[in-house]
C-alpha positions in Angstrom: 0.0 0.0 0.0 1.6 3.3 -1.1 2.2 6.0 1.8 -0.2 8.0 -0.1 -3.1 5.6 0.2 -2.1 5.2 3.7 -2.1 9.1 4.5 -5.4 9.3 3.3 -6.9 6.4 5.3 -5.6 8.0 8.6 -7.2 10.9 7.2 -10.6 9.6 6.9 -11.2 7.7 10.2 -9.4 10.6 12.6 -12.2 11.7 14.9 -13.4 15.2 13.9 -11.8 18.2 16.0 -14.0 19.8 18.3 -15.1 23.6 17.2 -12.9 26.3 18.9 -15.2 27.5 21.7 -17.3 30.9 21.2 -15.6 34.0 22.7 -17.9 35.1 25.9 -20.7 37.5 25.4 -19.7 41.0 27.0 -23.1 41.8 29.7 -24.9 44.6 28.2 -24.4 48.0 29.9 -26.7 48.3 33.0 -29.4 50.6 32.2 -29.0 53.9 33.9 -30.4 54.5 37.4 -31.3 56.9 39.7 -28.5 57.9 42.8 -28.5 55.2 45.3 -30.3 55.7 47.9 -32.3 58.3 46.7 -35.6 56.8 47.2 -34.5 56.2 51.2 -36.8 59.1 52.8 -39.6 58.1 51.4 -39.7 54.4 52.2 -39.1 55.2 56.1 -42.4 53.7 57.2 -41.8 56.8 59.9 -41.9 59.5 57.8 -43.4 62.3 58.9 -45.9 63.4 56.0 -46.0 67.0 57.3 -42.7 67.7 56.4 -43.1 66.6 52.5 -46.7 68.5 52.3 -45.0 72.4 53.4 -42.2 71.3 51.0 -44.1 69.9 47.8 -47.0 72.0 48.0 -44.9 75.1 48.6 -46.2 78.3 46.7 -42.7 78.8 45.9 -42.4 75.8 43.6 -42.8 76.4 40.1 -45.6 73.2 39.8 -47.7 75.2 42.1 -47.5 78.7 41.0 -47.7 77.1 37.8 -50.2 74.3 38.3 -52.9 75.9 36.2 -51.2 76.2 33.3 -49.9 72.6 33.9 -53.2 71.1 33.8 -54.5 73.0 30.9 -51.4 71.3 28.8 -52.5 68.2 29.9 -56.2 68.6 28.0 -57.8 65.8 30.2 -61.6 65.3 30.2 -64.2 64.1 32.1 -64.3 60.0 31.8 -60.4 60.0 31.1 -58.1 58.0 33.1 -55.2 59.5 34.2 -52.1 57.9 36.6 -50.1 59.9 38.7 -46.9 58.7 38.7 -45.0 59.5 42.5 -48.2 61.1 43.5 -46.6 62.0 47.1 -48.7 64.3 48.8 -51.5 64.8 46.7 -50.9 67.8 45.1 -52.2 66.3 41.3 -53.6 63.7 42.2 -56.7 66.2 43.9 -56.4 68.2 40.6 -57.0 65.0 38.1 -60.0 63.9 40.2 -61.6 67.2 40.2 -60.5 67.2 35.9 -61.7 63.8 35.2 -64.7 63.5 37.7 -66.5 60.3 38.9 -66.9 59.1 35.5 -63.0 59.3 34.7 -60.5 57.1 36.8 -57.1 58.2 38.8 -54.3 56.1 39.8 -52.5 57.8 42.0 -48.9 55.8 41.9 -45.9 55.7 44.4 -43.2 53.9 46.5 -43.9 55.0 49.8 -46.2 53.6 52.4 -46.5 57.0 54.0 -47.6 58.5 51.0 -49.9 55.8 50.0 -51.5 55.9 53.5 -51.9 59.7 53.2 -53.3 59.3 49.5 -56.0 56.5 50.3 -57.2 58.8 53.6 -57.4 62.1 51.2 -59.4 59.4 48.7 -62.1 58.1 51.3 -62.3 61.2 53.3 -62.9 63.4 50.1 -65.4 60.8 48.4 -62.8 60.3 45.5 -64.5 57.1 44.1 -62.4 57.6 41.1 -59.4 57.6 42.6 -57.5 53.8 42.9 -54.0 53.9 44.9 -51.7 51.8 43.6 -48.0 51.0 45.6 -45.4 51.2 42.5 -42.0 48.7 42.7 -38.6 49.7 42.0 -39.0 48.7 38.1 -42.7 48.7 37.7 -45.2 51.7 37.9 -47.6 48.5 38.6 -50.3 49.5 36.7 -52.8 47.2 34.6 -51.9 47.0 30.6 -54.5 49.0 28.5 -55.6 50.8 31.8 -54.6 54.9 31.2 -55.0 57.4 28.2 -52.5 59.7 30.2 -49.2 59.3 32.4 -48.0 61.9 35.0 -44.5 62.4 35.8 -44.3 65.4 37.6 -40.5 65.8 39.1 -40.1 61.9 40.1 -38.4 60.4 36.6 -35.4 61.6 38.4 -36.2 59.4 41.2 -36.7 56.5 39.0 -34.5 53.4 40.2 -34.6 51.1 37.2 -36.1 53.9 34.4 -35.7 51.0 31.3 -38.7 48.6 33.0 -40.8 51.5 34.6 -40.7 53.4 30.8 -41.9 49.8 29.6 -44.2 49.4 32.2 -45.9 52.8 31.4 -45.5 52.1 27.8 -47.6 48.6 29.1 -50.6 50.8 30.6 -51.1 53.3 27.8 -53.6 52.8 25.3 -52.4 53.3 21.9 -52.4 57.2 21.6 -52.3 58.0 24.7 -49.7 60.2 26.3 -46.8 60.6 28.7 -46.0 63.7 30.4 -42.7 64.2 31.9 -41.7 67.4 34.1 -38.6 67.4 35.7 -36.1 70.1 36.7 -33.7 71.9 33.8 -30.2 70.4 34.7 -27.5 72.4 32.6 -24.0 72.4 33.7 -22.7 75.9 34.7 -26.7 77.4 35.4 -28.7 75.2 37.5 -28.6 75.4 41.1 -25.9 73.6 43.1 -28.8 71.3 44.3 -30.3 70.4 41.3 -26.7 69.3 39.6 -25.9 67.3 42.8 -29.6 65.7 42.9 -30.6 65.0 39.6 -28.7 62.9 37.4 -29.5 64.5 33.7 -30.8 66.5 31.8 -33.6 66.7 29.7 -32.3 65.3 26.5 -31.0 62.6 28.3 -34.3 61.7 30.1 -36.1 61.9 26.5 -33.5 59.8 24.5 -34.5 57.0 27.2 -38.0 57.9 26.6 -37.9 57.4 23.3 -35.6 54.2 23.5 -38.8 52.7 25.1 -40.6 53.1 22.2 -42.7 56.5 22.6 -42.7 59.2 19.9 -43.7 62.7 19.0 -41.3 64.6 21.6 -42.9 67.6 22.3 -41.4 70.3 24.4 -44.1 72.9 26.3 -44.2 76.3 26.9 -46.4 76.4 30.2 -44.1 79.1 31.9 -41.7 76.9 33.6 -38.0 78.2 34.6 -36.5 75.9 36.4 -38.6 72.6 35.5 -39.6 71.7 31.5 -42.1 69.8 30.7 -42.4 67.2 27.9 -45.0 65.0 26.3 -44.7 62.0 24.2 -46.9 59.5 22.5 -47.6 55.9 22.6 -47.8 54.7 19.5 
């Protein structure tokens, strides 16, 4: 048998060599979150409410000097159902009830059980049979798919912890068409307040590129007076 014929019979019955091994996926980046521990005050099951009403319900703050014009952006009408996302004291969730009426549904959303307390006392005391309190999670506003033809972010996207599920999760409870309303504070290196830059971890065209990454359109900045706070409104498709 030639050494030719023999090379190629070795060849034929040598066991196959195993496939280099695939190079390991790199882990996405995490999604972006809010500063640790921001959240911390208001999940103290102590917290004293008191303290939060004098300081969100302020005349000074530009959501209540400007809550008129606020609302009117907003367009909602009797029947509609409208969540307020981080609800805290009250302060919208009062002004929705009055805008939708007993016909029109509120879901007054947050983390904290002394706000949630405080918000389902203000319901049953006030004869708010529109009004459902609903405790948020870290990554969920918690709400029912389908349920809302408006979402209420007034100065709490900051505070969201995991912003990629919440955004879905809102994205979830909108019907087709409906719309997301986000006001936050202005952060702009070198103008906002020491506070705001130490507190709030972007700015506004950050906040809407993650908006818009969750699938909402039609970014629409308005003019409702607002200097240190914007106020934007997308659409779900």
């Amino acid at each position: 048998m030639s050494a030719l014929l023999l090379l190629a019979l070795g060849c034929a019955h040598r066991a196959p060599v195993a496939p280099e091994p695939a190079p390991p996926v790199e882990a996405a980046a995490p999604a972006p979150v809010s500063e640790p521990g921001i959240n911390d005050n208001f999940l103290d099951p102590n917290m004293d409410p008191t303290v939060w009403v004098e300081r969100f319900q302020a005349e000074s703050r530009e959501v209540v000097a400007h809550q008129p014009e606020i609302l009117a952006a907003l367009s909602l009408t009797p029947g509609a159902a409208v969540a307020d996302i981080g609800a805290g004291t009250g302060l919208y969730t009062s002004a929705f009830a009055e805008a939708v009426g007993p016909e029109g549904r509120v879901y007054a959303v947050d983390i904290s059980p002394v706000f949630l307390e405080r918000l389902r006392g203000m319901a049953a005391d006030r004869g708010w049979s529109q009004v459902s309190v609903v405790e948020a999670g870290a990554d969920s506003s918690r709400l029912e798919p389908g349920s809302i033809d408006v979402a209420f972010v007034c100065d709490t996207y900051h505070h969201f912890e995991q912003p990629e599920p919440t955004l879905a999760s809102l994205f979830a409870a909108l019907r087709p068409g409906g719309h997301l309303y986000v006001l936050d504070f202005e952060r702009i290196e070198g103008t906002s307040k020491e506070w705001t830059l130490n507190h709030v971890r972007a700015g506004k065209d950050v906040f809407a590129t993650e908006i818009e990454a969750a699938g909402f359109t039609t970014r629409t900045d308005l003019d409702v007076g607002l200097e240190e706070n914007y106020l934007l409104r997308f659409t779900r498709p």
